[in-house]
HTML snippet that shows the backbone in 3Dmol.js (N, CA, C, O; Angstrom):
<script src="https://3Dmol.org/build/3Dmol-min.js"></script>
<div id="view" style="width:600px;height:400px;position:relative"></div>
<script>
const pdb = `
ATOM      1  N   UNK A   1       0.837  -1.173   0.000  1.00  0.00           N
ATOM      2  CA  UNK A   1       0.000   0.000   0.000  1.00  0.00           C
ATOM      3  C   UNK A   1       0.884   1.238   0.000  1.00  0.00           C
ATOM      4  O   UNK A   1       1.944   1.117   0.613  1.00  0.00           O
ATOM      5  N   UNK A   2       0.578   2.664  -0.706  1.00  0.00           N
ATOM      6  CA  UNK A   2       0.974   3.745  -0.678  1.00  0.00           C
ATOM      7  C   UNK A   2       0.427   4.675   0.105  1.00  0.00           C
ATOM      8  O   UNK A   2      -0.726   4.452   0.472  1.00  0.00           O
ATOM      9  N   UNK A   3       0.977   5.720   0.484  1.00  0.00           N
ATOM     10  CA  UNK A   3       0.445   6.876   1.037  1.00  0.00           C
ATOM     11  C   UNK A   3       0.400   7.797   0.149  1.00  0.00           C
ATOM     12  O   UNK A   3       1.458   8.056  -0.426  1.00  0.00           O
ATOM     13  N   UNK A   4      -0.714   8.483  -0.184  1.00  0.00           N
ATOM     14  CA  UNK A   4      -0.263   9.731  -1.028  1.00  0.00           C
ATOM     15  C   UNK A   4      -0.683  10.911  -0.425  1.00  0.00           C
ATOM     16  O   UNK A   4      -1.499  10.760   0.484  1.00  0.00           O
ATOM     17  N   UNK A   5      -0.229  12.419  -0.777  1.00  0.00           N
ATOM     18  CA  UNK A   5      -0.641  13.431  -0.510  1.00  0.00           C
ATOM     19  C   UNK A   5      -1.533  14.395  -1.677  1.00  0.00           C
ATOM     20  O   UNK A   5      -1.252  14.380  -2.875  1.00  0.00           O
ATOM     21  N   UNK A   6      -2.412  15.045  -1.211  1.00  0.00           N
ATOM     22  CA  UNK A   6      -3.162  15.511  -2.026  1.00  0.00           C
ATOM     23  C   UNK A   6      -3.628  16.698  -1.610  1.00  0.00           C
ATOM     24  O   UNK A   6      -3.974  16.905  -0.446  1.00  0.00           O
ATOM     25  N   UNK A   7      -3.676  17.766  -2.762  1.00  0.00           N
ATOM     26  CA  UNK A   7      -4.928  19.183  -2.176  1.00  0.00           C
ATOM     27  C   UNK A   7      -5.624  19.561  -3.382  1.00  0.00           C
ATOM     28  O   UNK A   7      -5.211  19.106  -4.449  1.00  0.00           O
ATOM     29  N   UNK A   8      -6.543  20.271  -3.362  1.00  0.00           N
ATOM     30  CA  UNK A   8      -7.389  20.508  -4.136  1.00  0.00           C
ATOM     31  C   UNK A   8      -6.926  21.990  -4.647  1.00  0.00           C
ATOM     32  O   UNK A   8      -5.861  22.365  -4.157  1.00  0.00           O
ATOM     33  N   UNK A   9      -7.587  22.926  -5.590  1.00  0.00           N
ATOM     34  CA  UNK A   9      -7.663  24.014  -5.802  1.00  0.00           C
ATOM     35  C   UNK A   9      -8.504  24.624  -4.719  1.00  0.00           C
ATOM     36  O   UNK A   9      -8.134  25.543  -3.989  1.00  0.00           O
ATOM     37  N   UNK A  10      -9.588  24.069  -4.687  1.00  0.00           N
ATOM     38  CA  UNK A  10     -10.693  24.813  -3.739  1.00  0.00           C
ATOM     39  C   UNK A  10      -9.989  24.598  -2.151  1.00  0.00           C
ATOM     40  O   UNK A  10      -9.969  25.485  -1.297  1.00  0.00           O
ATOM     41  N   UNK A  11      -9.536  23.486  -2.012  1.00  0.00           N
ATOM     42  CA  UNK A  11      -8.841  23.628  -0.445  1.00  0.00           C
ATOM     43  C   UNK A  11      -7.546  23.269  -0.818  1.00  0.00           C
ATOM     44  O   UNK A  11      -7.422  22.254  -1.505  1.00  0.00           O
ATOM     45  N   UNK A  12      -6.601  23.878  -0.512  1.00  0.00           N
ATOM     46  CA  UNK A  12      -5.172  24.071  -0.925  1.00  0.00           C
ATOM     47  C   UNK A  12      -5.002  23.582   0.115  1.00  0.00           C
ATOM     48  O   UNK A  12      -5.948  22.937  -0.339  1.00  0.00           O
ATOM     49  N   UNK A  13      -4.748  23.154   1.188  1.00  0.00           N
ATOM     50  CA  UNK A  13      -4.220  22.621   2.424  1.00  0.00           C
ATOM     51  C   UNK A  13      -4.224  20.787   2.271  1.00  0.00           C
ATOM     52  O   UNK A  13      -5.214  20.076   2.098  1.00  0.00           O
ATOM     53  N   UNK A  14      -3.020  20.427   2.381  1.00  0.00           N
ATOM     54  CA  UNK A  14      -3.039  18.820   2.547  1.00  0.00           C
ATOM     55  C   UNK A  14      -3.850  17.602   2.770  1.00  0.00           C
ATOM     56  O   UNK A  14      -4.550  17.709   3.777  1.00  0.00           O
ATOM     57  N   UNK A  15      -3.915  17.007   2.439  1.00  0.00           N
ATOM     58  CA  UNK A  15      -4.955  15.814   3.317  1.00  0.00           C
ATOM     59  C   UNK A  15      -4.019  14.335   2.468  1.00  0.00           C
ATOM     60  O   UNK A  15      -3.665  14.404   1.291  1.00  0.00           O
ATOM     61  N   UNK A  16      -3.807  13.320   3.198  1.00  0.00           N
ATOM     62  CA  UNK A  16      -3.036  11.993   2.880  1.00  0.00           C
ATOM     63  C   UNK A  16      -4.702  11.291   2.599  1.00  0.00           C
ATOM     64  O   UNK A  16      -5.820  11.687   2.931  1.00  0.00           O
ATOM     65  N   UNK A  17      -4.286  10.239   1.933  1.00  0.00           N
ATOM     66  CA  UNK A  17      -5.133   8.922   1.068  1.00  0.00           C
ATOM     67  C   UNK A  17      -4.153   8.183   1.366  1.00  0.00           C
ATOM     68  O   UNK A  17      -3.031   8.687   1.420  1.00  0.00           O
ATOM     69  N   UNK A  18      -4.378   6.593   1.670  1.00  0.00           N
ATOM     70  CA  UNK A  18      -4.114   5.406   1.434  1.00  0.00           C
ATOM     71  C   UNK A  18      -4.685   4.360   0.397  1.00  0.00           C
ATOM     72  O   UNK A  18      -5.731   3.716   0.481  1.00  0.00           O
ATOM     73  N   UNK A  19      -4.041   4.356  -0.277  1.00  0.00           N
ATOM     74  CA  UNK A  19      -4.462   3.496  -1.941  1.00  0.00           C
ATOM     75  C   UNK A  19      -3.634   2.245  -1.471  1.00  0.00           C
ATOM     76  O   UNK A  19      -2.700   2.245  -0.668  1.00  0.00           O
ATOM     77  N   UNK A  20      -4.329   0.886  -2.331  1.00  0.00           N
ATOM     78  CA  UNK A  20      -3.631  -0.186  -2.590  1.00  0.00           C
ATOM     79  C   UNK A  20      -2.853  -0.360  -3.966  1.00  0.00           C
ATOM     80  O   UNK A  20      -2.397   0.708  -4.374  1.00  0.00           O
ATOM     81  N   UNK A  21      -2.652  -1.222  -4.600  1.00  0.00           N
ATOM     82  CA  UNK A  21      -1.740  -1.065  -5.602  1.00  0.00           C
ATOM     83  C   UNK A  21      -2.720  -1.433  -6.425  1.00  0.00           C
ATOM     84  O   UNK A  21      -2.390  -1.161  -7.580  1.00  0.00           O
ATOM     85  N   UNK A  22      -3.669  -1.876  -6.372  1.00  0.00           N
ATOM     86  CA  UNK A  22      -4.984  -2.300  -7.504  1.00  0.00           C
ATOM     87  C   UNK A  22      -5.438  -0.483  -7.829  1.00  0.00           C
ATOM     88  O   UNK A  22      -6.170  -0.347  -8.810  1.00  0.00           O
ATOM     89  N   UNK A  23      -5.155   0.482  -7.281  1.00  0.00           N
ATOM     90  CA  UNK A  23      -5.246   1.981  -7.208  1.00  0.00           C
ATOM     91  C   UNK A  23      -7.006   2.113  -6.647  1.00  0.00           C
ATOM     92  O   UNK A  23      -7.965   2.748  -7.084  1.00  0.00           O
ATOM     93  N   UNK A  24      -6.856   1.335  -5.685  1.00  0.00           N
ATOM     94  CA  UNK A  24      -8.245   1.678  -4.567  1.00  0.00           C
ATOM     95  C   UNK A  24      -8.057   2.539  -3.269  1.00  0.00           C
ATOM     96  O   UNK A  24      -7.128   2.492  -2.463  1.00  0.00           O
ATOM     97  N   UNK A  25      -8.920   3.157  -3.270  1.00  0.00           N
ATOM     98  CA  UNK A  25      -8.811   4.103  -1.872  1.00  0.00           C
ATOM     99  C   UNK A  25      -8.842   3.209  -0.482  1.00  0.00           C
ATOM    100  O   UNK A  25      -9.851   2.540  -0.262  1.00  0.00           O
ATOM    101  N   UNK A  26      -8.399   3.201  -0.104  1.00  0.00           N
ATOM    102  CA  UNK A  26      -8.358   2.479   1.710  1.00  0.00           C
ATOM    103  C   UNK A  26      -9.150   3.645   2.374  1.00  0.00           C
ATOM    104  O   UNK A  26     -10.380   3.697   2.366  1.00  0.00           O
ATOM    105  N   UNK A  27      -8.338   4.580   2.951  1.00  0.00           N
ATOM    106  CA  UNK A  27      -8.918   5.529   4.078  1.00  0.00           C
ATOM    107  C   UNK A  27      -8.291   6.734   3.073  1.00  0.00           C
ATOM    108  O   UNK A  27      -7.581   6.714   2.067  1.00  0.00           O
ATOM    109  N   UNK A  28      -8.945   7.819   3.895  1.00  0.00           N
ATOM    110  CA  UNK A  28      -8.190   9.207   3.329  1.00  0.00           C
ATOM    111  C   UNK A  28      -8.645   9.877   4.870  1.00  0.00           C
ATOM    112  O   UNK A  28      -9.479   9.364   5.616  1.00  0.00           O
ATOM    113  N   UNK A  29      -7.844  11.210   5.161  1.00  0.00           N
ATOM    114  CA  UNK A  29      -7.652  11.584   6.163  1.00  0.00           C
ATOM    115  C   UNK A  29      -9.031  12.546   6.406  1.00  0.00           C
ATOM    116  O   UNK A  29      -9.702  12.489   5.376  1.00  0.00           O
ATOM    117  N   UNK A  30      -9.541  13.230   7.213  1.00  0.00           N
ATOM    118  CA  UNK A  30     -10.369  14.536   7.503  1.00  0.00           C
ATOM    119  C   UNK A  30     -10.400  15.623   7.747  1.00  0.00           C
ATOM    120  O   UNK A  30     -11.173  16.578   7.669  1.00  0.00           O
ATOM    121  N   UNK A  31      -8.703  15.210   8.314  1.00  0.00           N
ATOM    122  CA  UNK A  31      -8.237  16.763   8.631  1.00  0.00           C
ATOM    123  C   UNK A  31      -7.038  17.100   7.467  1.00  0.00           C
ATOM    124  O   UNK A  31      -6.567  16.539   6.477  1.00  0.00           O
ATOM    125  N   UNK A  32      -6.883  18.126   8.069  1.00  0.00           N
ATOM    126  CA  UNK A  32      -6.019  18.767   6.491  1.00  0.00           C
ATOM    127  C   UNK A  32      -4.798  19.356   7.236  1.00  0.00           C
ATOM    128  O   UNK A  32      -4.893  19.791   8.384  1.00  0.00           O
ATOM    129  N   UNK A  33      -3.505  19.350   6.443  1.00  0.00           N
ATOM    130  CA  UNK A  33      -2.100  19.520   7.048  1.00  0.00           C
ATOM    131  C   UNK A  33      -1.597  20.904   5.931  1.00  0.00           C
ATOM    132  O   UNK A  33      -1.915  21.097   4.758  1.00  0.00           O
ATOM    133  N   UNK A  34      -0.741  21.679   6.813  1.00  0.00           N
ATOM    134  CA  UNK A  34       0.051  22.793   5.880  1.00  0.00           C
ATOM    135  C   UNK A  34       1.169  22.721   4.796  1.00  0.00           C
ATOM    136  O   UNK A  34       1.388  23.464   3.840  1.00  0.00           O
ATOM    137  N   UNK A  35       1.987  21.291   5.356  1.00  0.00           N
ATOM    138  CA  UNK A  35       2.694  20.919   4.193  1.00  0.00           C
ATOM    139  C   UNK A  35       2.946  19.320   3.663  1.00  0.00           C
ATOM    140  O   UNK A  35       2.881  18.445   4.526  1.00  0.00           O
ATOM    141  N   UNK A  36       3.116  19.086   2.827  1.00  0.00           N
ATOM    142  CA  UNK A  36       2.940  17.685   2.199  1.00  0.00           C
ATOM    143  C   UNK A  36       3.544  16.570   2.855  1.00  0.00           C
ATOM    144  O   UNK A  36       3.239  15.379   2.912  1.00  0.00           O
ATOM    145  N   UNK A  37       4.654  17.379   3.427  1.00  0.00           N
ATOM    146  CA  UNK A  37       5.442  16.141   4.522  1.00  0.00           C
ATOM    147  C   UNK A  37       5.106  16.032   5.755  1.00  0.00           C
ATOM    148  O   UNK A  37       5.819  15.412   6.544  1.00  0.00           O
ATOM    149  N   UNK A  38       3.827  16.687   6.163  1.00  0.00           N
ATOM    150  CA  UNK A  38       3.165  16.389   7.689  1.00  0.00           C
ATOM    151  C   UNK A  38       1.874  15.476   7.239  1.00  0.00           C
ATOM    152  O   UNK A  38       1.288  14.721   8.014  1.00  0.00           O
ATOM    153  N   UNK A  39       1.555  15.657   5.960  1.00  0.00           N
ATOM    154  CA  UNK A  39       0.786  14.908   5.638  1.00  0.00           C
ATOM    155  C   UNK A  39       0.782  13.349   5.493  1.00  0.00           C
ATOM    156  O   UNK A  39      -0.100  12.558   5.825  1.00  0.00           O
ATOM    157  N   UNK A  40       2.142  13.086   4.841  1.00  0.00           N
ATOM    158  CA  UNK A  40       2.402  12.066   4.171  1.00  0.00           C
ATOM    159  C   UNK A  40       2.852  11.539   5.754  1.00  0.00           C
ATOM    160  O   UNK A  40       2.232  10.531   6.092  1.00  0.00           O
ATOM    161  N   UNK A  41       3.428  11.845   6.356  1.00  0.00           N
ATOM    162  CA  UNK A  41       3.928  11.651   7.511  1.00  0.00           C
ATOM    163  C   UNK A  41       2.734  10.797   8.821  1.00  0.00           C
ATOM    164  O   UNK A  41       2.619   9.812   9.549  1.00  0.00           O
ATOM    165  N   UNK A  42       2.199  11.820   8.471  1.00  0.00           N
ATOM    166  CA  UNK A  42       0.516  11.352   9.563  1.00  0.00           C
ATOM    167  C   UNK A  42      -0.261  10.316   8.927  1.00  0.00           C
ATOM    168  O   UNK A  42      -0.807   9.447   9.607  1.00  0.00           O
ATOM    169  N   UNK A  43      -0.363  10.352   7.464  1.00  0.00           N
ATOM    170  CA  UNK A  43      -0.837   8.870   6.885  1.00  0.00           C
ATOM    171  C   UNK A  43       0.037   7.644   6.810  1.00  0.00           C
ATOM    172  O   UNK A  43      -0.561   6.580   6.651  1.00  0.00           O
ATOM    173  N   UNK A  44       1.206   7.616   6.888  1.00  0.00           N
ATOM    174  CA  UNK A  44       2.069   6.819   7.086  1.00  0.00           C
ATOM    175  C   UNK A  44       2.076   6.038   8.573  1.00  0.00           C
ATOM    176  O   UNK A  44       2.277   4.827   8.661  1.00  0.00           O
ATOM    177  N   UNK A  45       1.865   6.776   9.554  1.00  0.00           N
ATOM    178  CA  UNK A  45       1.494   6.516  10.886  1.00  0.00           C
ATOM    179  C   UNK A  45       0.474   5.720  10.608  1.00  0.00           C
ATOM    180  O   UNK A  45       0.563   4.493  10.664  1.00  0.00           O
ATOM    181  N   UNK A  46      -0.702   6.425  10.248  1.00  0.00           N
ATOM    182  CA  UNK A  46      -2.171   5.530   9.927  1.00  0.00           C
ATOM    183  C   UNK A  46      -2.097   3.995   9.479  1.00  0.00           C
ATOM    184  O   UNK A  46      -2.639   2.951   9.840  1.00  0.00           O
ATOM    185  N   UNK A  47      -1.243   4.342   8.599  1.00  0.00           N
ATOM    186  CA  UNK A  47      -1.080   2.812   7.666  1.00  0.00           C
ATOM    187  C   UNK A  47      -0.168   1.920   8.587  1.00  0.00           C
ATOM    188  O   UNK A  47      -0.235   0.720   8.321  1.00  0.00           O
ATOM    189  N   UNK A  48       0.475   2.189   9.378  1.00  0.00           N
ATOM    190  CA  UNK A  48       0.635   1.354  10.240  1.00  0.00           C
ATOM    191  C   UNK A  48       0.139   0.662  11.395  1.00  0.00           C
ATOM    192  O   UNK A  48       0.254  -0.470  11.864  1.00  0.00           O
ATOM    193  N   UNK A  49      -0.386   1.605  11.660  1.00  0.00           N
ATOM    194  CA  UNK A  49      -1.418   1.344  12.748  1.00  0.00           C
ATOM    195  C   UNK A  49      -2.528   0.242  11.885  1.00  0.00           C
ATOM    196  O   UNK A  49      -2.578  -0.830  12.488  1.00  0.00           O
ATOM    197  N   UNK A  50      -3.325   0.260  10.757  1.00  0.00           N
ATOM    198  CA  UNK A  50      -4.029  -0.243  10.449  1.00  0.00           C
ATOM    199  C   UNK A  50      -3.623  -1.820  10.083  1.00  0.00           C
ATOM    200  O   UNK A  50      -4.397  -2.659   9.621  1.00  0.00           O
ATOM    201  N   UNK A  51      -2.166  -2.016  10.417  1.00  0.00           N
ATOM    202  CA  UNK A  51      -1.739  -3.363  10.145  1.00  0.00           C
ATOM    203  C   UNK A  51      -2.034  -4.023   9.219  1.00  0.00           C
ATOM    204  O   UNK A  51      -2.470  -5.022   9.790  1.00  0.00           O
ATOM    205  N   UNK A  52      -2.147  -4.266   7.869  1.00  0.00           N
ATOM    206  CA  UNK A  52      -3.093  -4.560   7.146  1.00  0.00           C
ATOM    207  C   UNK A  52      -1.817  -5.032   5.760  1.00  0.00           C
ATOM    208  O   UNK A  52      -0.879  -4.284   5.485  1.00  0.00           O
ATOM    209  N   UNK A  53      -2.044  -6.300   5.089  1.00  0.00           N
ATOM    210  CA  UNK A  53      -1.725  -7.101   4.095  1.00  0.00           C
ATOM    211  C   UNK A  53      -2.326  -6.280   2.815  1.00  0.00           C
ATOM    212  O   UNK A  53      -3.464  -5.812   2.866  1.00  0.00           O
ATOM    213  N   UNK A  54      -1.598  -6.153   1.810  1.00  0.00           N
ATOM    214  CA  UNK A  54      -2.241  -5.694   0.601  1.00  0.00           C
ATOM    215  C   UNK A  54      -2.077  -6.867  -0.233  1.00  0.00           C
ATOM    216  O   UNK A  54      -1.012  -7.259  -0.711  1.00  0.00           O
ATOM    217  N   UNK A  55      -3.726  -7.629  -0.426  1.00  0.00           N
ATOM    218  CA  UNK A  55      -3.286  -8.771  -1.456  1.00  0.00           C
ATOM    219  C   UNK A  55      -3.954  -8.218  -3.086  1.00  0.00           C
ATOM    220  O   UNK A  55      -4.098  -8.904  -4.098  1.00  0.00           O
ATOM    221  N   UNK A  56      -4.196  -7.110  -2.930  1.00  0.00           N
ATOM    222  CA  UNK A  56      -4.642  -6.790  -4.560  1.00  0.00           C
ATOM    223  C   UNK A  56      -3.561  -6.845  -5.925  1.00  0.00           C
ATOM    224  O   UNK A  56      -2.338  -6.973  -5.877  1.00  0.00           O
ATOM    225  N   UNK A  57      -4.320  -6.724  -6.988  1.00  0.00           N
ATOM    226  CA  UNK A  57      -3.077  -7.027  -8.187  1.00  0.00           C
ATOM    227  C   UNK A  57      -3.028  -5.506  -8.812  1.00  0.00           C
ATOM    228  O   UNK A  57      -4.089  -4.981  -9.149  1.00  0.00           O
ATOM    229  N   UNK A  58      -1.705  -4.764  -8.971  1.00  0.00           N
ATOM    230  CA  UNK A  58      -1.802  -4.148  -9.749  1.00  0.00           C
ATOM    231  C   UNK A  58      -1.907  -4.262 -11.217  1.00  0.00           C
ATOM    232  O   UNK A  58      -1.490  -5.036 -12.078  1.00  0.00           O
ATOM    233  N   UNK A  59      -2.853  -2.856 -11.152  1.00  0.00           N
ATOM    234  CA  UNK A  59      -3.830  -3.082 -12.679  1.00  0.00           C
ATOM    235  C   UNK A  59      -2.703  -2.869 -13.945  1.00  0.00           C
ATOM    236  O   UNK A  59      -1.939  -1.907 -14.017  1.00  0.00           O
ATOM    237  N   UNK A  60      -2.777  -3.983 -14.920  1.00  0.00           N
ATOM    238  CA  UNK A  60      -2.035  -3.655 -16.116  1.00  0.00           C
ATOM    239  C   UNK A  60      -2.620  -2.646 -17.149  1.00  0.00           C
ATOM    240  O   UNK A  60      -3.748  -2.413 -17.582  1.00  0.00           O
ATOM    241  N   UNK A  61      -1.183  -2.072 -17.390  1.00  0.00           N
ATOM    242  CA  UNK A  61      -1.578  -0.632 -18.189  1.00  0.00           C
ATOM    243  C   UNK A  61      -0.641  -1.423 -19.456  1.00  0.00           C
ATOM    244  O   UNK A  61      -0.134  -0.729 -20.339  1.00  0.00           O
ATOM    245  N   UNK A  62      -0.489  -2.772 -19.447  1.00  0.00           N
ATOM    246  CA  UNK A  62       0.266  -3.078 -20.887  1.00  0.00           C
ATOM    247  C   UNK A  62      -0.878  -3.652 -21.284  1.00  0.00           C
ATOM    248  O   UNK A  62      -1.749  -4.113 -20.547  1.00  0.00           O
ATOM    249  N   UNK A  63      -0.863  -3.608 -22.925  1.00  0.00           N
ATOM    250  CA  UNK A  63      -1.957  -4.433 -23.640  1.00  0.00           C
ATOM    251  C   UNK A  63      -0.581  -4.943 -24.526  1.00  0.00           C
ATOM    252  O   UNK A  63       0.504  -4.596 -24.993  1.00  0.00           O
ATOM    253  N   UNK A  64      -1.347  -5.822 -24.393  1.00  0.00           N
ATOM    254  CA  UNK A  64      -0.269  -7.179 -26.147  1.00  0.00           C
ATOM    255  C   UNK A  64      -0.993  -6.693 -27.487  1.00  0.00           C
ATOM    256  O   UNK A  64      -2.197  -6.928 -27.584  1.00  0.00           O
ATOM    257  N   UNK A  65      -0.543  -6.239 -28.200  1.00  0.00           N
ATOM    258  CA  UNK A  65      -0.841  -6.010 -29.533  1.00  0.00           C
ATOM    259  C   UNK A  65      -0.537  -7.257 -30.423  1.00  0.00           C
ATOM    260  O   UNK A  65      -0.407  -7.229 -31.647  1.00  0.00           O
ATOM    261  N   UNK A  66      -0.430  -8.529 -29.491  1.00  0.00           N
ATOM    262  CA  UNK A  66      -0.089  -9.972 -30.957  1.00  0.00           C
ATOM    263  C   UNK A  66      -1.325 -10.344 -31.483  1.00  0.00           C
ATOM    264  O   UNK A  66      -1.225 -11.312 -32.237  1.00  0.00           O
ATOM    265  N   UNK A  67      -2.791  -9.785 -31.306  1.00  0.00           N
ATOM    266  CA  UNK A  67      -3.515  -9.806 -32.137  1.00  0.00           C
ATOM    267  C   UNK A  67      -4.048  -9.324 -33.506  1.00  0.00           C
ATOM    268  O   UNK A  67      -4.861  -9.752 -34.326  1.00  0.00           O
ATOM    269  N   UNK A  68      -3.216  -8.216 -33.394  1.00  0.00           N
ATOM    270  CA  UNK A  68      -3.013  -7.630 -34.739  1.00  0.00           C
ATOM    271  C   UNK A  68      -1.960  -7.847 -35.669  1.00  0.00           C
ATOM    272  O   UNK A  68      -1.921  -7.363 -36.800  1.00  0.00           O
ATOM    273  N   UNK A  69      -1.372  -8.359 -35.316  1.00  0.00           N
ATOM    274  CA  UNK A  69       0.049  -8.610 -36.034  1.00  0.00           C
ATOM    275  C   UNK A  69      -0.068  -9.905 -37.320  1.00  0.00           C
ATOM    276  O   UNK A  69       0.783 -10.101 -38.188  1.00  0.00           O
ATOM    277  N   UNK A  70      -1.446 -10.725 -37.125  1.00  0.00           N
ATOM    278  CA  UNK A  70      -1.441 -11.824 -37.990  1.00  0.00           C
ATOM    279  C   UNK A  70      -2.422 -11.298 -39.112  1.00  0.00           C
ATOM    280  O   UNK A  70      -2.786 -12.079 -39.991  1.00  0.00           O
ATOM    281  N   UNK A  71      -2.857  -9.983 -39.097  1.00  0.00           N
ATOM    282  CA  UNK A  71      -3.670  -9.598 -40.130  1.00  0.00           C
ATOM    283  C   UNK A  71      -2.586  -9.322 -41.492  1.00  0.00           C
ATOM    284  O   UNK A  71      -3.038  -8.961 -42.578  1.00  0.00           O
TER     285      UNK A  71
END
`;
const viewer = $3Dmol.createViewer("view");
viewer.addModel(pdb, "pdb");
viewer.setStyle({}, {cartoon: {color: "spectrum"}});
viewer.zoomTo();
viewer.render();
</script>
């Protein structure tokens, strides 16, 4: 699992997400932080605390093109 940091235009102030590698949301935070590394920092805490196995598959962004190739 990742931690990411995120802000919006409309709220410029921080808030961390926890994604799995399948790129699903776990938790995201409520409160909001001033800079990206208190953020990432405080969700990182989270994700530990939540103890938790990531058995998802990350999603393939390759496609095989050997179906076209016999035309």
């Amino acid at each position: 699992m990742q931690v990411v940091a995120f802000s919006t235009p409309r709220n410029p102030r921080w808030r961390w997400r926890i994604v799995n590698y399948a790129g699903e949301v776990i938790e995201e935070s409520r409160e909001t932080f001033v800079t990206i590394a208190s953020a990432v920092a405080q969700g990182t805490k989270r994700l530990a605390q939540m103890n938790v196995v990531d058995n998802s598959q990350p999603v393939r962004t390759f496609r095989s093109t050997a179906h076209l190739r016999g035309r």
